[in-house]
PDB file with SEQRES, HELIX, SHEET and CRYST1 records, atoms N, CA, C and O in Angstrom:
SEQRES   1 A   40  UNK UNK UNK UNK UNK UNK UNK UNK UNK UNK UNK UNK UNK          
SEQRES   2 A   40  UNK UNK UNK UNK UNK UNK UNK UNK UNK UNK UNK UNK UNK          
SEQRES   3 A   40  UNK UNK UNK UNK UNK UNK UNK UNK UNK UNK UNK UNK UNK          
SEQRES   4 A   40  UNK                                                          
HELIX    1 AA1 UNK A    2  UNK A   11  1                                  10    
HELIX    2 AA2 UNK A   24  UNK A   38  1                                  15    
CRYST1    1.000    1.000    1.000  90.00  90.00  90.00 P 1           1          
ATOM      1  N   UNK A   1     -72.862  -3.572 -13.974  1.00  0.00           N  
ATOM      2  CA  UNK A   1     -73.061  -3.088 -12.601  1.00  0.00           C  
ATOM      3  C   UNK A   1     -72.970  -4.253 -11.596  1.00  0.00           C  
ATOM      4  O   UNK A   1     -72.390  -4.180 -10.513  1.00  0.00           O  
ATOM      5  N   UNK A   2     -73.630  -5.372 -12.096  1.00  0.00           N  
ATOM      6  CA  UNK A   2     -73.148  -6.799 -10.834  1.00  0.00           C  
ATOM      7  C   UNK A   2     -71.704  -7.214 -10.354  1.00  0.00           C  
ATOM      8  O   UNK A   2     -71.075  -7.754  -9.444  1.00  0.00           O  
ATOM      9  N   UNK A   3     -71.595  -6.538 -11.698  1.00  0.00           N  
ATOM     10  CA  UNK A   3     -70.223  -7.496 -11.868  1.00  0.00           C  
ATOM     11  C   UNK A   3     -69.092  -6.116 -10.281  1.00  0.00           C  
ATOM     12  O   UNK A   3     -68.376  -6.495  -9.354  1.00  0.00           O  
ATOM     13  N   UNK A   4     -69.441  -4.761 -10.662  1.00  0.00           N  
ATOM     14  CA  UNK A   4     -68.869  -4.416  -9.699  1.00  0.00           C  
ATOM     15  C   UNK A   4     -69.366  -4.658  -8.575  1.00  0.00           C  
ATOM     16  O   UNK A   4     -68.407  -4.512  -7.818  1.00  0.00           O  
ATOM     17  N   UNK A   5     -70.353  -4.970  -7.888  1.00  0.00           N  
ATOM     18  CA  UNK A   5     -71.164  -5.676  -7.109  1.00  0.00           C  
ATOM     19  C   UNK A   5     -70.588  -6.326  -6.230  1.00  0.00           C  
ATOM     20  O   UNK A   5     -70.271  -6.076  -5.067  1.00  0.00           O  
ATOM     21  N   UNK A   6     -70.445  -7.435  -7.075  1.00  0.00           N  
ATOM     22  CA  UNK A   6     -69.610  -9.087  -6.707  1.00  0.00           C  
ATOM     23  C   UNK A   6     -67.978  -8.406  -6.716  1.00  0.00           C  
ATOM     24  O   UNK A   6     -67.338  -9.151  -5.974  1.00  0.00           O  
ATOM     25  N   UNK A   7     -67.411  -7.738  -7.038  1.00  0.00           N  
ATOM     26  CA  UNK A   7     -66.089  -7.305  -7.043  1.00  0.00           C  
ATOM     27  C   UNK A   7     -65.833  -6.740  -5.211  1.00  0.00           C  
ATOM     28  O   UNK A   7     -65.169  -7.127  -4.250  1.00  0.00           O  
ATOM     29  N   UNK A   8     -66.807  -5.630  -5.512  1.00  0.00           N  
ATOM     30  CA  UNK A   8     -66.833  -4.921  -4.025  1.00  0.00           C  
ATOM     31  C   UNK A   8     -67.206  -6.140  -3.107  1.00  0.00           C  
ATOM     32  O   UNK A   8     -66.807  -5.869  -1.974  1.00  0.00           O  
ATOM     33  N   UNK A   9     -67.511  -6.763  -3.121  1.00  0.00           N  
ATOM     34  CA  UNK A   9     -68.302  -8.168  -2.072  1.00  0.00           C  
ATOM     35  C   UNK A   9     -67.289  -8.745  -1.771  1.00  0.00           C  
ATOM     36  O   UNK A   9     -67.213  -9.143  -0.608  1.00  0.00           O  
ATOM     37  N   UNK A  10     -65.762  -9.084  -3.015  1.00  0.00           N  
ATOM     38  CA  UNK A  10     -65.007  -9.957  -2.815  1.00  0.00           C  
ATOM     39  C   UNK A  10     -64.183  -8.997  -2.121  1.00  0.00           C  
ATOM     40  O   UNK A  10     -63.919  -9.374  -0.980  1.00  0.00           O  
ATOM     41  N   UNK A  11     -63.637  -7.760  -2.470  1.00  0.00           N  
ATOM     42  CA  UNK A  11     -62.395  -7.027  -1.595  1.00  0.00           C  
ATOM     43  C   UNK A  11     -62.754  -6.909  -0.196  1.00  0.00           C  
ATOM     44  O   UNK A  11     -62.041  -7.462   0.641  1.00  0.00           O  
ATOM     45  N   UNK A  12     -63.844  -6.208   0.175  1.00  0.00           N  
ATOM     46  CA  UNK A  12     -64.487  -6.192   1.413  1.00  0.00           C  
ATOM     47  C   UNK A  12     -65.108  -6.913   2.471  1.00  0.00           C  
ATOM     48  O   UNK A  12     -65.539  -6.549   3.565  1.00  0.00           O  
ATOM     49  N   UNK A  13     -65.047  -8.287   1.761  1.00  0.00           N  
ATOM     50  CA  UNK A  13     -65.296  -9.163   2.918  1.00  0.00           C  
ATOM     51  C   UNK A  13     -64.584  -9.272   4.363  1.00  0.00           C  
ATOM     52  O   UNK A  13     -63.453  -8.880   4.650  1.00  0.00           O  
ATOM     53  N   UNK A  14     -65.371  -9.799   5.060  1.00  0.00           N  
ATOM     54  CA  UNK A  14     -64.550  -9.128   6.589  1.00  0.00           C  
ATOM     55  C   UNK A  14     -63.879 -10.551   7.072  1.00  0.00           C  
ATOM     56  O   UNK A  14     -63.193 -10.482   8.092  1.00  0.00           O  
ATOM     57  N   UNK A  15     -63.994 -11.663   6.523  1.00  0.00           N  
ATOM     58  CA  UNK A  15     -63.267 -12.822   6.841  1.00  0.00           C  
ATOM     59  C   UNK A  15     -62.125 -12.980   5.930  1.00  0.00           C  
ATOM     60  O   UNK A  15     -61.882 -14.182   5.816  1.00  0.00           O  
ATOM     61  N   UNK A  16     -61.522 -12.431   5.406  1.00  0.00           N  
ATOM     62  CA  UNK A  16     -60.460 -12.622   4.738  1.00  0.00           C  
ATOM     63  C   UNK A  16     -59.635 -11.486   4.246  1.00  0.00           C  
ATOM     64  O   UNK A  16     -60.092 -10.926   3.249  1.00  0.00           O  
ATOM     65  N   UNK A  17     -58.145 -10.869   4.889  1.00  0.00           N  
ATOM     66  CA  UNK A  17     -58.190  -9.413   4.330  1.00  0.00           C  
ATOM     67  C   UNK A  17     -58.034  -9.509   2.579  1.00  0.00           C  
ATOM     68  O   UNK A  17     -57.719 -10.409   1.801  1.00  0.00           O  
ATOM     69  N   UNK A  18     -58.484  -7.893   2.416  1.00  0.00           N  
ATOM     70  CA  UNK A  18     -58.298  -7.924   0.970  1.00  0.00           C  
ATOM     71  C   UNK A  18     -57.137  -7.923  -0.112  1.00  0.00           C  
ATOM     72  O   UNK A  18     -56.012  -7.782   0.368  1.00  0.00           O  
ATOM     73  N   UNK A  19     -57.191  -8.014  -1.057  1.00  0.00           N  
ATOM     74  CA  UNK A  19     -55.677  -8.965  -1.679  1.00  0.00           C  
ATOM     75  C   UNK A  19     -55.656  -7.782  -2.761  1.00  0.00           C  
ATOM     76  O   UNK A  19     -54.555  -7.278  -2.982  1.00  0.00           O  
ATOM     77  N   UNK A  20     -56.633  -7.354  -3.371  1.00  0.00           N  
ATOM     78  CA  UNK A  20     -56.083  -6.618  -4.834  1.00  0.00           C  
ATOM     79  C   UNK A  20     -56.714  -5.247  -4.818  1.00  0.00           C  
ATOM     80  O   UNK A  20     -57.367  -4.712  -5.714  1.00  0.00           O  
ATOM     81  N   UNK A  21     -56.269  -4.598  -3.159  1.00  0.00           N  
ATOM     82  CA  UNK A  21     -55.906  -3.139  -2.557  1.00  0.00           C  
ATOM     83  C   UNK A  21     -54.362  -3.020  -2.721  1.00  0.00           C  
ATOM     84  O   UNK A  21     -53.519  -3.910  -2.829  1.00  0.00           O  
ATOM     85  N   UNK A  22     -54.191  -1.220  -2.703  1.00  0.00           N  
ATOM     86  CA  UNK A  22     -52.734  -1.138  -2.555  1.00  0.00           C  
ATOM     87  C   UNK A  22     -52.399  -0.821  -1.060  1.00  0.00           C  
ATOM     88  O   UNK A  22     -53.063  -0.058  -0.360  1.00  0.00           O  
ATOM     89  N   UNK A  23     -50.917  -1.727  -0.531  1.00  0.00           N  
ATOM     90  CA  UNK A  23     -51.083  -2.027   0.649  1.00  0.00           C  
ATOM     91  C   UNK A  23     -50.786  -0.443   1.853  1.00  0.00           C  
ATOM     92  O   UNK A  23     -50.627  -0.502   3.072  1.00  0.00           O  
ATOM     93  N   UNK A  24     -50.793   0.672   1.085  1.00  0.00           N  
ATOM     94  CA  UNK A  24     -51.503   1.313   2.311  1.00  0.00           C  
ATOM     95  C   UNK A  24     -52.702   1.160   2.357  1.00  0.00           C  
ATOM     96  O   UNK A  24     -52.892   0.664   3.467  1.00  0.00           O  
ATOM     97  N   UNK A  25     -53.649   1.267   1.859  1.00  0.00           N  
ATOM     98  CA  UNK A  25     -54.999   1.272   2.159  1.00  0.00           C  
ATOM     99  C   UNK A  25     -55.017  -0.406   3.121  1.00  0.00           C  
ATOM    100  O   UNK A  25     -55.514  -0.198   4.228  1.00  0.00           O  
ATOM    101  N   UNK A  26     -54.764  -1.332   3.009  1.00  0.00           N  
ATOM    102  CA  UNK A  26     -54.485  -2.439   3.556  1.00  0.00           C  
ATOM    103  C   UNK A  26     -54.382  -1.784   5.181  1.00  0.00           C  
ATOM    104  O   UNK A  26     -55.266  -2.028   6.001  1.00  0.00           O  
ATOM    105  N   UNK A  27     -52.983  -0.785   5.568  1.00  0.00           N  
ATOM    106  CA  UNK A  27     -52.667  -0.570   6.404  1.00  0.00           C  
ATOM    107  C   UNK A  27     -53.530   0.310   7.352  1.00  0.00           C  
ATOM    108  O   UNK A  27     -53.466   0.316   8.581  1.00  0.00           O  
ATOM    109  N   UNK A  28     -54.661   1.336   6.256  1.00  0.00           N  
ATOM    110  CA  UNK A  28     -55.372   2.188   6.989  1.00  0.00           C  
ATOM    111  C   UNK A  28     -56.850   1.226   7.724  1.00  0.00           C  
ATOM    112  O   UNK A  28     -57.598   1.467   8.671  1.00  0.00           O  
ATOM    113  N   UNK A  29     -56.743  -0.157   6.522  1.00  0.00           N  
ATOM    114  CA  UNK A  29     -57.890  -0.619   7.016  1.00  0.00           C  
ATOM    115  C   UNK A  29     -57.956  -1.617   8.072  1.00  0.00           C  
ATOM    116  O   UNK A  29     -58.981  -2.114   8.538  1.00  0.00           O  
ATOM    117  N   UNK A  30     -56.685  -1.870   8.418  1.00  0.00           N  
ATOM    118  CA  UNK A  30     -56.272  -2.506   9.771  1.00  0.00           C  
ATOM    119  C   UNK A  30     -56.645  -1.841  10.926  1.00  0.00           C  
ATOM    120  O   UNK A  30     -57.450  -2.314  11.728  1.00  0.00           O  
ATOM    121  N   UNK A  31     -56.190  -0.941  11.031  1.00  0.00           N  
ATOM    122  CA  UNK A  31     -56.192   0.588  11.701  1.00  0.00           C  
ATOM    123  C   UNK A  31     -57.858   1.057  12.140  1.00  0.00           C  
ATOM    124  O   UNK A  31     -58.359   1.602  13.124  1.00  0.00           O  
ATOM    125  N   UNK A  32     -58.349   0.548  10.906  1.00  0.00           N  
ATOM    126  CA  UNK A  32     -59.630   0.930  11.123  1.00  0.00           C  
ATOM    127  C   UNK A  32     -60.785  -0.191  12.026  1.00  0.00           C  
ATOM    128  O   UNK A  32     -61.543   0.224  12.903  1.00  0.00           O  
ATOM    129  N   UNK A  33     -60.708  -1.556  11.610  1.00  0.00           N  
ATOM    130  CA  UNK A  33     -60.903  -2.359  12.567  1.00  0.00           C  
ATOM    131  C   UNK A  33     -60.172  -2.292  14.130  1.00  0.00           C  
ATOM    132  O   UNK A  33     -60.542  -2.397  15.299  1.00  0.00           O  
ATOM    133  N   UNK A  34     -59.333  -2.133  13.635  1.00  0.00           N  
ATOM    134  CA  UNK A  34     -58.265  -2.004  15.292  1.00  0.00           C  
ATOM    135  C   UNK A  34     -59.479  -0.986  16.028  1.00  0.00           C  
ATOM    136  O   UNK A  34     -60.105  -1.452  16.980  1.00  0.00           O  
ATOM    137  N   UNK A  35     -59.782   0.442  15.535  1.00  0.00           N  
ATOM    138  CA  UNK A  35     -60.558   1.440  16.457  1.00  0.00           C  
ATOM    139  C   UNK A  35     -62.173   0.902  16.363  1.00  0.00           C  
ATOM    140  O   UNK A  35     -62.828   1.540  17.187  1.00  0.00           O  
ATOM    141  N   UNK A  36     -62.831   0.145  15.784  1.00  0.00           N  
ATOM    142  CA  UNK A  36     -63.601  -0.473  15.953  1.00  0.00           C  
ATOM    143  C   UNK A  36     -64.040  -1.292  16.750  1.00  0.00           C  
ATOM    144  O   UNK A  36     -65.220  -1.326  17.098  1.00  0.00           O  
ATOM    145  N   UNK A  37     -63.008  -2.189  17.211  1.00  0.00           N  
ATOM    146  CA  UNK A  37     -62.901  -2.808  18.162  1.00  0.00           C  
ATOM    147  C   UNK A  37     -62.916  -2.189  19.848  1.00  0.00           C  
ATOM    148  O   UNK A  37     -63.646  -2.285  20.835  1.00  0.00           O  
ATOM    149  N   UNK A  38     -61.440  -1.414  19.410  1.00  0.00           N  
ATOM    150  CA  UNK A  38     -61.563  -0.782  20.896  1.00  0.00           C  
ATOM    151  C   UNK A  38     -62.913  -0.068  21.067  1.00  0.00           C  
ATOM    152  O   UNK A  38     -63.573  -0.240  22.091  1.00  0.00           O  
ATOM    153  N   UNK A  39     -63.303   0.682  20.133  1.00  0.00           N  
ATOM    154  CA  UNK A  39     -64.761   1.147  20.683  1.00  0.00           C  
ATOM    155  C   UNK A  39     -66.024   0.304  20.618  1.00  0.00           C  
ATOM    156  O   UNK A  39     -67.166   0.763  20.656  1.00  0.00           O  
ATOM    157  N   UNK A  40     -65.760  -0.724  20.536  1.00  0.00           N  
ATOM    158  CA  UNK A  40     -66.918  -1.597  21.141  1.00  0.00           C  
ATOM    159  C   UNK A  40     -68.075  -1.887  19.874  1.00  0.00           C  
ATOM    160  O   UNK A  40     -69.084  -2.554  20.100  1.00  0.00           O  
TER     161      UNK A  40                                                      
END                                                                             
């Protein structure tokens, strides 16, 4: 269970995008910061 833990910790970090997603999800999660932003 840590071990997925530390897995989820490494894809989701918010300083570095994530590397071993498939790159739509990459694209939705751009998308998703992008409306984050605009809404403040």
């Amino acid at each position: 269970m840590r071990q997925i833990d530390e897995n989820l910790r490494r894809v989701y970090r918010d300083d570095e995008p994530p590397t071993d997603v498939p790159d739509r999800f990459k694209v939705l999660l751009e998308k998703l910061k992008e409306k984050e932003q605009r809404d403040g």
